[in-house]
C-alpha positions in Angstrom: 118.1 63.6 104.9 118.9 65.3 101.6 118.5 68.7 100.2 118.7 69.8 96.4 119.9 73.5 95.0 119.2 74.3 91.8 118.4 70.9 90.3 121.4 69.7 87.7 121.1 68.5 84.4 119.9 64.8 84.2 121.6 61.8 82.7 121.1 59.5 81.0 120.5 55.9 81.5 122.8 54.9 78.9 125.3 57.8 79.2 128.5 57.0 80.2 129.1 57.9 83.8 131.5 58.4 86.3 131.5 58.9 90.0 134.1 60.6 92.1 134.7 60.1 95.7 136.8 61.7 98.3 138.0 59.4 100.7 138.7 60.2 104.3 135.4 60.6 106.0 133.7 59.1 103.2 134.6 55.7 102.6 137.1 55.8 105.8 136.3 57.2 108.8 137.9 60.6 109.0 141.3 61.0 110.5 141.4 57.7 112.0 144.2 56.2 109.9 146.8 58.9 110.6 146.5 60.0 113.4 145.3 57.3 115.6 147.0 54.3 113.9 149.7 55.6 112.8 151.2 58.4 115.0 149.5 56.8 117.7 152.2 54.3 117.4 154.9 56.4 117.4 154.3 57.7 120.8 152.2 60.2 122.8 153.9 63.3 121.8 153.6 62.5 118.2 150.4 61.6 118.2 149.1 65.4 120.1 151.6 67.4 117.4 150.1 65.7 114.6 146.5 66.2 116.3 147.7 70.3 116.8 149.1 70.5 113.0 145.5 68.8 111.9 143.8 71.5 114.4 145.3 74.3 112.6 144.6 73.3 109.0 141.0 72.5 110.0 140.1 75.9 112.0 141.9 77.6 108.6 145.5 78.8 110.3 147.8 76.2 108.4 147.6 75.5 104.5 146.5 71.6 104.0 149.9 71.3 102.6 151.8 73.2 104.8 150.1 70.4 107.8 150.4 67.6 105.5 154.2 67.8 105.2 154.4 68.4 109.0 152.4 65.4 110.4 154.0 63.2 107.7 157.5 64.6 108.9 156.6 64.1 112.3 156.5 59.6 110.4 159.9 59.7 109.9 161.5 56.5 110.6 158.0 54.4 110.4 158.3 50.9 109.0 156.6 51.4 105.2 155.3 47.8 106.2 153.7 48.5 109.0 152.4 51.9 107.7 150.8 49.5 105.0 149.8 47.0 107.5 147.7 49.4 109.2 146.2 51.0 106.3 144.9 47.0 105.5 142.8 47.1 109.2 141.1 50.4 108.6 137.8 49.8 108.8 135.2 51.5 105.9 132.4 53.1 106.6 128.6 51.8 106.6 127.4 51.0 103.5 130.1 51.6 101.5 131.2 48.1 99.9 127.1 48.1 99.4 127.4 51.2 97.4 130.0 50.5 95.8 128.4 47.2 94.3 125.0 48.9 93.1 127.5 51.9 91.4 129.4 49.1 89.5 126.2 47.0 88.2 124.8 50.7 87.0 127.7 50.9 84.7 129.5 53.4 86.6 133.4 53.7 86.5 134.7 54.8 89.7 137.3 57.2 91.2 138.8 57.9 94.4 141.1 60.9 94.9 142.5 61.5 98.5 144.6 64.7 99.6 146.5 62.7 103.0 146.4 59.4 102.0 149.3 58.0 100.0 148.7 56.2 96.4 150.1 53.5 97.4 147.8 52.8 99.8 144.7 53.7 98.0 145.3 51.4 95.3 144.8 48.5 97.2 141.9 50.1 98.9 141.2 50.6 95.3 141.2 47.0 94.4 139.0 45.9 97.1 136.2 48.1 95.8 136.7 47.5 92.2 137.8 51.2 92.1 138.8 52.3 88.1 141.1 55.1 89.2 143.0 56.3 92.2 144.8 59.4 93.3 147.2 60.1 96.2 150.0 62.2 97.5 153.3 60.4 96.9 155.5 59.3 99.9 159.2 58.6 100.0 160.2 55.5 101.2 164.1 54.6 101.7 165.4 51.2 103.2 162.2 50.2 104.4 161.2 53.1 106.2 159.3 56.3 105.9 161.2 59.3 105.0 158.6 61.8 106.2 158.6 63.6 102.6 155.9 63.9 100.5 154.6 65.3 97.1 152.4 65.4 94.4 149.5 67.8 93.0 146.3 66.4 95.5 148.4 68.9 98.4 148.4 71.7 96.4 145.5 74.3 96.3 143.5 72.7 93.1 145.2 69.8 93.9 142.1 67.5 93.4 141.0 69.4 90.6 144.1 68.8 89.0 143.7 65.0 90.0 140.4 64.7 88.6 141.3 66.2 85.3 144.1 64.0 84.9 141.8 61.1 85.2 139.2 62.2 82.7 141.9 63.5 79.8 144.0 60.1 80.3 141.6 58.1 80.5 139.0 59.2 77.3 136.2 60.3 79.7 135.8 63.7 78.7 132.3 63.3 77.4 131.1 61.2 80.6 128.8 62.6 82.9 130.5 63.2 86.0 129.6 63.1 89.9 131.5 64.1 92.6 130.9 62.7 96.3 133.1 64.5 99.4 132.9 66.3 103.0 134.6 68.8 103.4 136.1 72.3 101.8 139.2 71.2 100.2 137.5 69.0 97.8 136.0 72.1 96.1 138.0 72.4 93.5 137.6 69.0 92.8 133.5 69.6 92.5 134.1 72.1 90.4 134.6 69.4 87.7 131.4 67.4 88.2 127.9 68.1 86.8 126.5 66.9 90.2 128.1 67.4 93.5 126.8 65.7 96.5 128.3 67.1 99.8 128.2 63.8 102.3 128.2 64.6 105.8 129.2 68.2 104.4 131.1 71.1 106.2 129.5 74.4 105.9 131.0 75.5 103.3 130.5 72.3 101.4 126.8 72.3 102.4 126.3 75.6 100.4 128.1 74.6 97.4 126.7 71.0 97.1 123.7 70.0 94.7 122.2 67.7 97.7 123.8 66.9 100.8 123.1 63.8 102.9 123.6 62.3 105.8 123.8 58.7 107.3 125.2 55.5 105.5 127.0 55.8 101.8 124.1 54.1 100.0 121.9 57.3 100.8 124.0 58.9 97.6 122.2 56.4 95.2 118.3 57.8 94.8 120.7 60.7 94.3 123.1 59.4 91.6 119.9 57.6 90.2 118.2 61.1 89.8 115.5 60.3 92.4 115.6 63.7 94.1 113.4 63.9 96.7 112.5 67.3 98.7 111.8 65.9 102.5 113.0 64.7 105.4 112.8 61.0 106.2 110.6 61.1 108.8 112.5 58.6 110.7 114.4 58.9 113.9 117.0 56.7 114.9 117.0 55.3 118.6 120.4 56.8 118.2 118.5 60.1 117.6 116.2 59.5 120.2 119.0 59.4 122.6 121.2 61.8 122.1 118.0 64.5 121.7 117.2 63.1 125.0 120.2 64.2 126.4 120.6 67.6 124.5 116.9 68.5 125.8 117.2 67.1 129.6 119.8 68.9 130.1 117.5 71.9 130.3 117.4 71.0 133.7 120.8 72.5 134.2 119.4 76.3 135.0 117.4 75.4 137.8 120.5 73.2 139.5 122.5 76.4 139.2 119.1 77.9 141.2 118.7 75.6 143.4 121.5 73.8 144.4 125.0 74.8 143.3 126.7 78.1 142.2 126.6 77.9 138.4 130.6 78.1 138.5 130.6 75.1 139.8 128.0 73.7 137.9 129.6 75.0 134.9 133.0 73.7 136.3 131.5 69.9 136.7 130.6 70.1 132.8 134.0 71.0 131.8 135.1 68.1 133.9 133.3 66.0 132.5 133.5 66.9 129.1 137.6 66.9 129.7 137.0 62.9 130.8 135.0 62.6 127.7 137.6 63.4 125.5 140.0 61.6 127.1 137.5 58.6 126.6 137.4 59.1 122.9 140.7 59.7 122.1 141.0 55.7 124.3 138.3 54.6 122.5 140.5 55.1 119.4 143.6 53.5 120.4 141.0 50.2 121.2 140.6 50.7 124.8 137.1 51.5 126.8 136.4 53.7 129.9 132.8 51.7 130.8 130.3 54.5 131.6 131.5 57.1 128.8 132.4 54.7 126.3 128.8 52.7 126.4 127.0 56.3 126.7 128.5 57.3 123.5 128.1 53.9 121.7 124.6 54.6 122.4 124.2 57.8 121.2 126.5 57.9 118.2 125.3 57.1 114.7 126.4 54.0 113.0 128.5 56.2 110.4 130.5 58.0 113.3 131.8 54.4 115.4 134.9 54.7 114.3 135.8 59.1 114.4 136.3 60.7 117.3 132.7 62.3 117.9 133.7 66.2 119.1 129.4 67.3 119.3 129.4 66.3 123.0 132.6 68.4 123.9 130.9 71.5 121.9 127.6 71.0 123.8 129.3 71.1 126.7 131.1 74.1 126.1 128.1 75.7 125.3 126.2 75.2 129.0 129.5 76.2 130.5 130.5 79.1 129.1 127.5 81.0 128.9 127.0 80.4 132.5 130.3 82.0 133.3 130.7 84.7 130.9 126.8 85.5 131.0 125.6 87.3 134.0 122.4 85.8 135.7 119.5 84.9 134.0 121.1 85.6 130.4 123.3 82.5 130.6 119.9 80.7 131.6 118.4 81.7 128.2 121.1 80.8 126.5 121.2 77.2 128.0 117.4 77.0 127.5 117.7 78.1 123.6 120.7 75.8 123.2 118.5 72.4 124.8 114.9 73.4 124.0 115.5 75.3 120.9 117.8 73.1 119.0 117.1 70.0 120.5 113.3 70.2 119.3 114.2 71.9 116.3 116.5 69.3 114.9 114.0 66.3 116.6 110.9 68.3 114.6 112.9 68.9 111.8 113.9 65.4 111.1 110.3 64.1 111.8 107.7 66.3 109.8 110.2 68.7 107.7 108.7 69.3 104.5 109.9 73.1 103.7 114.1 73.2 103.6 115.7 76.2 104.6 117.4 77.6 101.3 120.5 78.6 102.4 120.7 75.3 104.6 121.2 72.2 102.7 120.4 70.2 105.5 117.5 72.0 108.0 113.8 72.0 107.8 111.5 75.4 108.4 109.4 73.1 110.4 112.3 72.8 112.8 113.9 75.6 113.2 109.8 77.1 113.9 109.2 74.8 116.6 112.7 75.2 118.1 111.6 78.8 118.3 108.8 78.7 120.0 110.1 76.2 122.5 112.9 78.1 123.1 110.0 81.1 123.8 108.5 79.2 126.6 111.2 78.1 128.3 113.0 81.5 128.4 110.2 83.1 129.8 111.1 81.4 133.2 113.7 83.6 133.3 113.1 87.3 131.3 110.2 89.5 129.8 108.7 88.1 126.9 110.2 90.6 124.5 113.8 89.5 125.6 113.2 85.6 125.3 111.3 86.5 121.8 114.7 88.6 121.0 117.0 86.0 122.4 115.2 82.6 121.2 114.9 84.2 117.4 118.7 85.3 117.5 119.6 81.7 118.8 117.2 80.4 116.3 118.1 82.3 113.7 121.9 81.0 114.5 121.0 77.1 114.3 119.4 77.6 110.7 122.5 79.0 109.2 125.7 77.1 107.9 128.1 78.1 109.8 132.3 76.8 110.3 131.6 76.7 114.2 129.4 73.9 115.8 126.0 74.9 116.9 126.4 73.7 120.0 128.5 77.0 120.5 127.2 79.2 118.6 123.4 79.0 119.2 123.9 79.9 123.6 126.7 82.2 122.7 125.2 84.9 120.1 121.7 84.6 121.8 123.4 85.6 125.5 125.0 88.7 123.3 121.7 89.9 122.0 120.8 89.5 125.6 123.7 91.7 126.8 123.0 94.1 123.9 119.6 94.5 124.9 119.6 94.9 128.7 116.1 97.0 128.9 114.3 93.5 127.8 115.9 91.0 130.4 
């Protein structure tokens, strides 16, 4: 699924080119290296810090440098072999070594710039991929071990910027034209430098500063790289798709068991249970070790590019059914659930399948979607208010899933559609 902006200036076939990529979530899976290999072997508690330092950068109350130089304190004392041995197992992502191969028969010379992972490291990664140029944080190392400090301009604020401009001016590539491939905010800087940016699996903020943003394997960036921009959705769904939509939308039948059957606290208390036993499943399935039911459950609803990340969609969804049906009063936290698991659900199932108009300050929805989303959302939240409060509610929630927003949708989409709700009492 892709999505241009205002369409960049094309190469050309014989122009010299260069390709940039970010690595962690890109070509690695995200977070997997440091957290779960590394300070996972330095014992519970320092795996959880680390985990809480990489919470705070990520919901924007700690600087990346600030949390970088924490969890890498928190390594003080690792072997640097081992550190290096377990960099060698991490696995990369799908599609990338098949990327990688097409990018270097096109001509292109390649970069990777990373912010947490050491230079050291990446340059064997580097090697592997038949990478030109690599950039990492530097990391002391006395006696064989790990001193916990580190350094270097890729944790500073234009870190990667800085990086990427070292790279071009050292290495004679100032006239080359120049793409940049990330995920997430703090390669901005870093895009800033590129005459096409391609957001991959983008944040929201990404999203609205990318070119295109895809999502998927790696080797969904070449049409892009290659200038085949295309303005529609694949109209393919995954069996992975089909699954987890399956789940999002059944659970619609959550309302009437709170109706029926139990007192929605409790209902609302089994799904924070369970989602509490999911993430204790995930963070297992990290360290190599299964819980049967959960683990096979998410194998089969997680897409081939998430296997090895911890997958947090399921824990949001699941704090969206629950906490609309305890800080909602009756039916509102109904609506919400129905808006949340008709509305999105079909709107990202619809979306996917016959999306032809994109949404322009979305990167990555469809019109189509987000339409159909509403109206289902309309007839199921009739079943529980007047038809002016479930058109109110399902095209606030609606509304909601289209933009890019730093929250997951899962939360976002029950919660501000109960509000209008609440706001609007003389419609319920």
């Amino acid at each position: 699924m892709i999505k241009a902006q205002d369409k960049p200036v094309q190469q050309s076939k014989t122009q010299n080119k260069l390709i940039v990529f970010d690595v962690e979530g890109v070509l690695i899976p995200k977070d997997w290296f440091i957290f779960f290999k590394v300070a996972g072997k330095k014992g519970l508690q320092v795996f959880l810090t680390a985990a809480l330092f990489g919470l705070m950068y990520e919901i924007g109350l700690m600087s990346l440098k600030k949390s970088l130089k924490k969890i890498y304190g928190l390594l003080k004392g690792f072997r640097f072999d081992q550190f290096m041995s377990l960099f060698e197992e991490v696995p990369l992502k799908p599609g990338v070594e098949e990327t990688f191969k097409k990018l270097k028969e096109d001509g292109y010379r390649i970069a990777l710039i990373s912010s947490g992972i050491p230079k050291v490291a990446l340059q064997n990664l580097g090697k592997r991929l038949r990478a030109d140029y690599v950039s990492g944080l530097e990391m002391g190392v006395s006696d064989g071990l790990v001193t916990g400090e580190i350094w270097g301009d890729v944790i500073e604020p234009e870190g990667k910027a800085a990086a990427l401009r070292r790279i071009i001016e050292d290495n004679g590539l100032t006239a080359y034209y120049c793409i940049g491939v990330a995920d997430d905010r703090n390669n901005l800087s870093m895009l800033r430098l590129c005459d096409l940016k391609i957001g991959y699996n983008p944040d929201f903020l990404l999203s609205l500063k990318s070119d295109f943003a895809t999502r998927g394997e790696l080797s969904s960036i070449i049409p892009l790289v290659e200038g085949e921009y295309t303005q529609t959705s694949s109209h393919y769904l995954s069996r992975t798709t089909d699954i987890r939509e399956a789940i999002h939308i059944s659970s619609f039948l959550i309302p009437f068991v709170c109706m029926y059957l139990l007192n929605r606290y409790i209902v609302a208390l089994l799904v924070l249970v369970m989602a509490t036993v999911y993430m204790i499943s995930e963070v297992e399935r990290m360290f190599g070790t299964n819980l049967p039911l959960f683990t096979s459950v998410t194998m089969l609803a997680t897409r081939k590019s998430e296997y090895q990340e911890f997958v947090t969609s399921p824990i949001f969804f699941a704090l969206g059914i629950a906490l609309p049906l305890v800080v909602f009063p009756e039916p509102i936290g109904y609506v919400s659930v129905t808006i949340l698991t008709l509305g999105d659900g079909f709107a990202s199932i619809f979306g996917q399948k016959f999306g032809t108009i994109q949404i322009p300050f979305n990167n990555l929805k469809y019109l189509e979607g987000t339409l159909l989303g509403f109206l289902l959302a309309f007839l199921g939240s009739l079943r529980f208010v007047h038809p002016f409060g479930a058109v109110i509610a399902s095209a606030v929630g609606m509304f909601v899933e289209s933009l890019p927003l730093p929250l997951n949708d899962n939360l976002t989409i029950p919660l501000v559609s109960g509000l209008a709700l609440v706001v609007c009492p003389i419609f319920i």
